[in-house]
C-alpha positions in Angstrom: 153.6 107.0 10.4 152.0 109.5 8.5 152.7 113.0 8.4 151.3 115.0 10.8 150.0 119.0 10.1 152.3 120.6 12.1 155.5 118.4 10.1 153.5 119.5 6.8 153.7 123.0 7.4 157.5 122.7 8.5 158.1 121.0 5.3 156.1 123.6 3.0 157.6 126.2 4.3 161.1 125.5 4.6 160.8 124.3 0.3 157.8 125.7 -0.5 157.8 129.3 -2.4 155.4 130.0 -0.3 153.1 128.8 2.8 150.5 127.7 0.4 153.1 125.8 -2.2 152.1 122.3 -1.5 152.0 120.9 -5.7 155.7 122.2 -6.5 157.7 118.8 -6.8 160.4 120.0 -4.4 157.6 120.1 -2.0 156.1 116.8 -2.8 159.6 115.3 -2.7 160.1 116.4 0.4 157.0 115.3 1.9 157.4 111.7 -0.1 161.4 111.8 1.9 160.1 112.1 5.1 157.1 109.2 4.8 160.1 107.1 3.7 162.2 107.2 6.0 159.2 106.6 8.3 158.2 104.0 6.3 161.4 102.0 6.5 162.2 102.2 10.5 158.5 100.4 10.3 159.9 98.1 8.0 163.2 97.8 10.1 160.6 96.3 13.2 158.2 94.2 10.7 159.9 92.8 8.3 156.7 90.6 6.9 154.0 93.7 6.7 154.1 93.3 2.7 151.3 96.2 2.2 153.7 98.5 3.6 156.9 97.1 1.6 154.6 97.5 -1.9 153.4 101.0 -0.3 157.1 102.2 0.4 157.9 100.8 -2.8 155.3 102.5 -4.5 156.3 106.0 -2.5 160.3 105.3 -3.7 159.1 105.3 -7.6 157.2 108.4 -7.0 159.7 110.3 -5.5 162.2 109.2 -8.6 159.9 109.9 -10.9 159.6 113.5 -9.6 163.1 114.3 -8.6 164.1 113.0 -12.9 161.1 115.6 -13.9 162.8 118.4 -11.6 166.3 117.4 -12.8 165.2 118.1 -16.3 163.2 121.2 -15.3 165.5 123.0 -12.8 169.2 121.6 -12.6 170.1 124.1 -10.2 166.8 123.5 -7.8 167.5 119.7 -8.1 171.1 119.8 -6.8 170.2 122.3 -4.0 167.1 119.9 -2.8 169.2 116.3 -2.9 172.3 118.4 -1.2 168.9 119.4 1.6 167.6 116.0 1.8 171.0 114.6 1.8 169.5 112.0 -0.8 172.5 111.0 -2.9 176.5 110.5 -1.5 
């Protein structure tokens, strides 16, 4: 479920300015996308593990509070990351 090293570099360096860019929030939203999506075929085969649901919950917040602070920061960088992540329409 979780990510594993090999992902995490994939992930850094495909958003990341560079391989050591792990804090920028395009990176973080990235990394919080893909335990999502992991997070909820889990869910789609327990439908009762309630940790997980408040945990993927939790994870879905994060990633909107991040993505509203990189809308107001970088309006370009935000459209080109939810057009990446295919997050919206």
């Amino acid at each position: 479920m979780s990510i594993n090293l090999e992902n995490k570099k994939e992930i850094v360096k495909k958003f990341g300015a560079n391989e050591k860019d792990t804090g920028s929030a395009e990176v973080q939203i990235a990394m919080l996308s893909k335990k999502i999506t992991d997070l909820t075929e889990h869910m789609k085969l327990n439908k009762k593990d309630f940790s997980t649901k408040r945990g993927l919950l939790m994870m879905v917040g994060k990633r909107k509070r991040l993505l509203a602070y990189l809308k107001d920061i970088n309006l370009d960088g935000y459209r080109a990351l939810v057009k990446k992540l295919k997050l919206r329409g």
